[in-house]
C-alpha positions in Angstrom: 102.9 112.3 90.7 106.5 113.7 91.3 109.2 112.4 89.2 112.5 113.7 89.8 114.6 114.7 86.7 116.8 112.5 84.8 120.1 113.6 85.6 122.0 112.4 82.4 121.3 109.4 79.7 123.8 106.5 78.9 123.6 105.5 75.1 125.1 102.2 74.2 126.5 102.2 71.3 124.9 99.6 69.7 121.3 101.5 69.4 123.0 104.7 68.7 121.7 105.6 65.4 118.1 104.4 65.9 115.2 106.3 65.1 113.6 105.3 68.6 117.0 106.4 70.6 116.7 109.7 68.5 113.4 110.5 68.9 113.6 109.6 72.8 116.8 112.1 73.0 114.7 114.4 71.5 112.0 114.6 74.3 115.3 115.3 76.8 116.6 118.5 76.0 119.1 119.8 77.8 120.2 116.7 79.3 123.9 115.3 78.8 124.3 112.0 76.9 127.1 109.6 77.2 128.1 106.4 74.8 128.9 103.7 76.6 129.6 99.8 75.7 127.7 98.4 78.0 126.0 98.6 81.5 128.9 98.3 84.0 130.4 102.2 83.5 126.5 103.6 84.3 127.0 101.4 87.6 130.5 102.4 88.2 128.8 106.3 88.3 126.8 105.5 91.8 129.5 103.5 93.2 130.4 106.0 96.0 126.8 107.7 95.9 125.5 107.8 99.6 122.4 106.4 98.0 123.1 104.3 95.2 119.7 102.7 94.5 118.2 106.3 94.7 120.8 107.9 92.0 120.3 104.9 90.2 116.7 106.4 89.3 117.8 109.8 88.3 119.7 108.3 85.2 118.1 106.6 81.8 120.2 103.7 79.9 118.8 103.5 76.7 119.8 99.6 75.0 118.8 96.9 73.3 117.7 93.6 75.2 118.4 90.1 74.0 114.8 89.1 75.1 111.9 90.3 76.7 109.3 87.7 77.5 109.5 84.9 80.6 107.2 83.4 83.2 106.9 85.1 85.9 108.8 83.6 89.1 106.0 82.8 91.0 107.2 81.6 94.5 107.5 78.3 95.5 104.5 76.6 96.7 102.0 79.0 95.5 99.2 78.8 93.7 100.8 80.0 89.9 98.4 82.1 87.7 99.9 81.5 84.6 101.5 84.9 84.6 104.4 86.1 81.8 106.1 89.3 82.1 107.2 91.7 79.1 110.3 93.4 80.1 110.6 96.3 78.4 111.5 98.6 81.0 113.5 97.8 84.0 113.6 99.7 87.3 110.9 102.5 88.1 111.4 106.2 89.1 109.2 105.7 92.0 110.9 105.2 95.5 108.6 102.7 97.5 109.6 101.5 100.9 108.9 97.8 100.3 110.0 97.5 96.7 111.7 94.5 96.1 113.6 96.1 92.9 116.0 98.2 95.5 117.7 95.3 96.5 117.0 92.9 93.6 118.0 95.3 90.5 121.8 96.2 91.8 121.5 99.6 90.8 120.3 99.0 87.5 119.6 102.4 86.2 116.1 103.3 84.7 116.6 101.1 81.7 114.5 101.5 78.6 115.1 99.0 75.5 114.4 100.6 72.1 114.3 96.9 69.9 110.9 96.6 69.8 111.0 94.8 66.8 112.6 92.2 68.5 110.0 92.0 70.6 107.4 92.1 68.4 108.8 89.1 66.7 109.3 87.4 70.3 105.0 88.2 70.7 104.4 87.0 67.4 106.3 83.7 68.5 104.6 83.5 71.6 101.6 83.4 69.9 101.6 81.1 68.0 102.6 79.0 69.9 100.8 78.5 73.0 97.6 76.3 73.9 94.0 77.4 74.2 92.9 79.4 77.1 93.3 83.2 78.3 97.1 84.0 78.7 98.2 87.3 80.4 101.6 89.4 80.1 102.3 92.3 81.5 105.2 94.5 82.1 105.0 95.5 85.7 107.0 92.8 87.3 110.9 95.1 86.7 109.1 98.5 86.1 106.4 100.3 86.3 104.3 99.9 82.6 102.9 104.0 82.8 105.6 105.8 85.0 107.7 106.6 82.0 105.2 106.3 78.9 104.9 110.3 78.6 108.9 109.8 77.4 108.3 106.5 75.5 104.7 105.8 75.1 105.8 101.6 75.0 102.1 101.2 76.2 101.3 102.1 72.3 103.1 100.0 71.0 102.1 97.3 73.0 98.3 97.8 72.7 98.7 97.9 68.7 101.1 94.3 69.1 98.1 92.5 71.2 95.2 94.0 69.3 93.5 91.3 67.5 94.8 88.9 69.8 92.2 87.8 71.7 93.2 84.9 73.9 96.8 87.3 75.1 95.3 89.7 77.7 98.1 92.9 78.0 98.2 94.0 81.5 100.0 97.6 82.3 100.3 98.0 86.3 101.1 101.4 87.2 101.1 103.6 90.2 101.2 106.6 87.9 98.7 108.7 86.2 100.1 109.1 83.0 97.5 107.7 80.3 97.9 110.3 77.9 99.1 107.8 75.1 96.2 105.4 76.2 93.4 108.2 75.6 94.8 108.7 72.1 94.6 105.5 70.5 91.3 103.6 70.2 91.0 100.9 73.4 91.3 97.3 72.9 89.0 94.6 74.5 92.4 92.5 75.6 94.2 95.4 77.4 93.7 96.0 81.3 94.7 99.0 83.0 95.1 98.6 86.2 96.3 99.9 89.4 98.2 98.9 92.5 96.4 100.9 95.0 96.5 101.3 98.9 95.3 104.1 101.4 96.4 107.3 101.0 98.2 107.6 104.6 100.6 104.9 103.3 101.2 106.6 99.7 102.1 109.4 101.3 104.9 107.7 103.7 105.6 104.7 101.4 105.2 105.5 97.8 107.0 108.6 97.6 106.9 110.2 94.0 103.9 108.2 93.0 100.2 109.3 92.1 97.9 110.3 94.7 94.8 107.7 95.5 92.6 109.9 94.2 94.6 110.6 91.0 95.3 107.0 90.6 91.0 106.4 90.4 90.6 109.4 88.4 93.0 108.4 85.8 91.3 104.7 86.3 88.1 106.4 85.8 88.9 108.3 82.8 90.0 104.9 80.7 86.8 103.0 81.9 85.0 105.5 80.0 87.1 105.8 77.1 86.5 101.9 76.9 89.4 100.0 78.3 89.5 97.4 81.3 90.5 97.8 84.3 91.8 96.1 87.2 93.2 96.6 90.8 95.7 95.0 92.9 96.0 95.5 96.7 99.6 94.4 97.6 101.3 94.9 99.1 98.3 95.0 101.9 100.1 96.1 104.9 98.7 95.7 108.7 99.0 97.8 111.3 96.7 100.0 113.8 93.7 101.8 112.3 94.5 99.2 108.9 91.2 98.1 108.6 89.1 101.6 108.7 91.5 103.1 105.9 91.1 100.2 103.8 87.7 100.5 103.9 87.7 104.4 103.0 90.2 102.9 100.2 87.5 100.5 98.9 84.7 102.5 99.1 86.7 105.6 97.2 87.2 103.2 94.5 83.3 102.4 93.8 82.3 106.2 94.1 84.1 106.5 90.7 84.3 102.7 89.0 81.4 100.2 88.7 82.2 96.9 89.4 81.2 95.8 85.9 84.5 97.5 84.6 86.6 95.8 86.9 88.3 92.4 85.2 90.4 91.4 88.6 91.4 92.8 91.7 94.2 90.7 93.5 95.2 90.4 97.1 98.7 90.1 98.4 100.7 90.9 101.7 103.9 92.6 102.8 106.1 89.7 101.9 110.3 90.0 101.3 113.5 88.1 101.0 115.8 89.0 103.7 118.5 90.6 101.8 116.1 93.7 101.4 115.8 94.4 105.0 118.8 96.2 105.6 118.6 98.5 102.5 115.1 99.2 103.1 116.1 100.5 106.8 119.0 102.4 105.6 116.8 104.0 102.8 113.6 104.6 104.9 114.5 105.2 108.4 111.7 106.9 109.3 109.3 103.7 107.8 107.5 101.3 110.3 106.2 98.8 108.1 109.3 96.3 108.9 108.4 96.8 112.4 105.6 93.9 112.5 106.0 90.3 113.3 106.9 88.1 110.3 108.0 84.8 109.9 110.6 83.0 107.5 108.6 80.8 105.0 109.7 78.2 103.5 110.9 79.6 100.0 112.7 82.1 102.0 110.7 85.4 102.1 109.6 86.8 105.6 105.9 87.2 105.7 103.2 87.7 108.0 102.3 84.7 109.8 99.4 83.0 108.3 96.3 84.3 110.9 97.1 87.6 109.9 97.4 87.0 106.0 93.7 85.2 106.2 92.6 88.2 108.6 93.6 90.8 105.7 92.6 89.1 103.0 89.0 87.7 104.9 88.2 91.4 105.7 89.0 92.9 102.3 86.9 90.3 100.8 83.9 90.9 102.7 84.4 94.9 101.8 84.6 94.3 98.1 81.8 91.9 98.1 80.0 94.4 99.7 80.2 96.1 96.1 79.5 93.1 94.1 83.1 92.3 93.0 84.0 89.3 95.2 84.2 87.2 91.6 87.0 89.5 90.8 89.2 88.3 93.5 92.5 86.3 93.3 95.1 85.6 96.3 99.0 86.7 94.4 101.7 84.4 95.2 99.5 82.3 98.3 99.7 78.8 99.2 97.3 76.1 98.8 96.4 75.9 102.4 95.6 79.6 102.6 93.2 79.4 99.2 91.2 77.0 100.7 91.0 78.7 104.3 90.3 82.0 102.4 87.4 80.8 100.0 85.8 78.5 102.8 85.8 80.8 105.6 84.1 84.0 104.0 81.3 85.0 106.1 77.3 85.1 105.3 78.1 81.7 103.3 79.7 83.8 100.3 81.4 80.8 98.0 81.3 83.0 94.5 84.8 84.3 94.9 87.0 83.5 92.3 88.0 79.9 92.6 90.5 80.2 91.1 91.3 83.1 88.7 88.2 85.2 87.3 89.6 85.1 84.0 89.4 81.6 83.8 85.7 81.3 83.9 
């Protein structure tokens, strides 16, 4: 993992004196700091930047948010999950080709919020007040929940807010490696881990700054045994020649280090986008071929692959899972009706014990 340096931290004013602000300031030596009223003169900074979404990572706003929990925004006509996101954290210091947050966040700036006792109160609330039945939250939806925990270890916090809590599973989706907080504090049986993961040829073109495949499994490796859950989620899966042999080596890499007992879910999604991303993500990543497949428009919007090639993807990287005993981990993210019940009725060898519809659920 390869983050690039922060080049200088905007303070609002308003959490100036905080013992969280000071204690973050503390871990950046060195680096200037500049008190601003709110978000718009850190944006004003990377106005003429040749790269604006890039600089936009190289510099911390430190805040206070007026909320933090919401449902996720499944797409329209999918099947939902039930998913809410905690954000915490907004845009990540990795650099992915077919992240959506370069085009969605508007150069928002690596953004931490230091009121966590607002949102403790918010999870307290939350709570209390929902029905019966496993919920999950996570915070990788605007961020990336481990890329920056070495600076703010939020993943503490969080575990000691949902332990006890045994309906609210916390997720924490990372590309990183950093789960040096994690190893420090005793596990809790509601917390997953997990990882999005894909073959190494396209980390290494795609997913610049992130974790190696193989650090990724070690580090997943390492909180199996120190008694946390763990999950996987392949998406985006991208197609193109030679996809299905290094998805194979992919999957078979992750069961030389993690029994399928430790694994909670894995989930399957594909390259999908709105259009408004297309041009920055050419701009940004000329040398990238991912964009250069056929897709069509569907009807929320997003440009996808068409359906024959999603099912072939997701068919194939069913059968190698199952091949390990985790196809009743399995989940399609952000899929349509239709392609559910193609997916679970058109496995090979008769399999029909994938999850139908969320392993949790069961």
């Amino acid at each position: 993992m390869t983050l690039q340096p922060i080049k200088k931290v905007w303070l609002d004013e308003r959490v100036e004196k905080t013992a969280l602000t000071r204690r973050l300031l503390d871990r950046l030596p060195g680096v200037p700091v500049e008190l601003v009223a709110g978000l718009d003169p850190v944006k004003r900074e990377f106005r003429f930047s040749p790269d604006p979404v890039g600089e936009s990572k190289q510099h911390l706003f430190i805040t206070e948010q007026k909320s933090f929990i919401r449902p996720c925004p499944c797409t329209p006509g999918s099947v939902g999950c039930g998913y809410w996101t905690i954000d915490l954290d907004l845009n990540c210091p990795f650099d992915c080709s077919y992240c959506i947050l370069q085009q969605y966040l508007n150069w928002q700036p690596l953004t931490v919020a230091v009121n966590r006792e607002k949102l403790r109160a918010e999870l307290e609330s939350f709570f209390q007040r929902q029905p019966g039945g496993i919920i999950r939250l996570g915070t990788g939806e605007l961020a990336d929940s481990l890329a920056l925990d070495g600076l703010t270890e939020n993943s503490v916090f969080l575990v000691e807010a949902f332990r006890g809590q045994d309906r609210f599973w916390l997720e924490l989706k990372s590309k990183s490696d950093c789960i040096r907080p994690l190893l420090e504090i005793r596990p809790s049986d509601n917390v997953v881990l997990s990882w999005s993961l894909n073959p190494e040829a396209i980390i290494g073109a795609e997913e610049k700054g992130t974790a190696s495949l193989g650090e990724r499994l070690q580090a997943a490796a390492k909180v199996v045994r120190h008694g946390y859950r763990v999950g996987f989620h392949f998406d985006p899966i991208l197609h193109y020649p030679g996809w299905h042999t290094d998805y194979e080596r992919l999957v078979a890499e992750i069961f030389k280090v993690i029994p399928a007992e430790a694994i909670t879910w894995v989930s399957l999604g594909s390259l999908r986008f709105p259009p408004a991303l297309l041009p920055v993500a050419r701009r940004r990543f000329p040398g990238s071929r991912i964009y250069e497949q056929e897709f069509i428009r569907s009807a929320e919007g997003k440009y996808r692959y068409p359906r024959p090639v999603r099912l072939l993807l997701y068919r194939e990287l069913g059968e190698m899972l199952a091949d390990y005993r985790a196809e009743d981990k399995i989940y399609l993210c952000m899929e349509s009706v239709e392609v559910w019940r193609e997916f679970l009725e058109k496995i090979k060898r008769g399999r029909r014990n994938f999850a139908s519809p969320f392993p949790w659920q069961g």
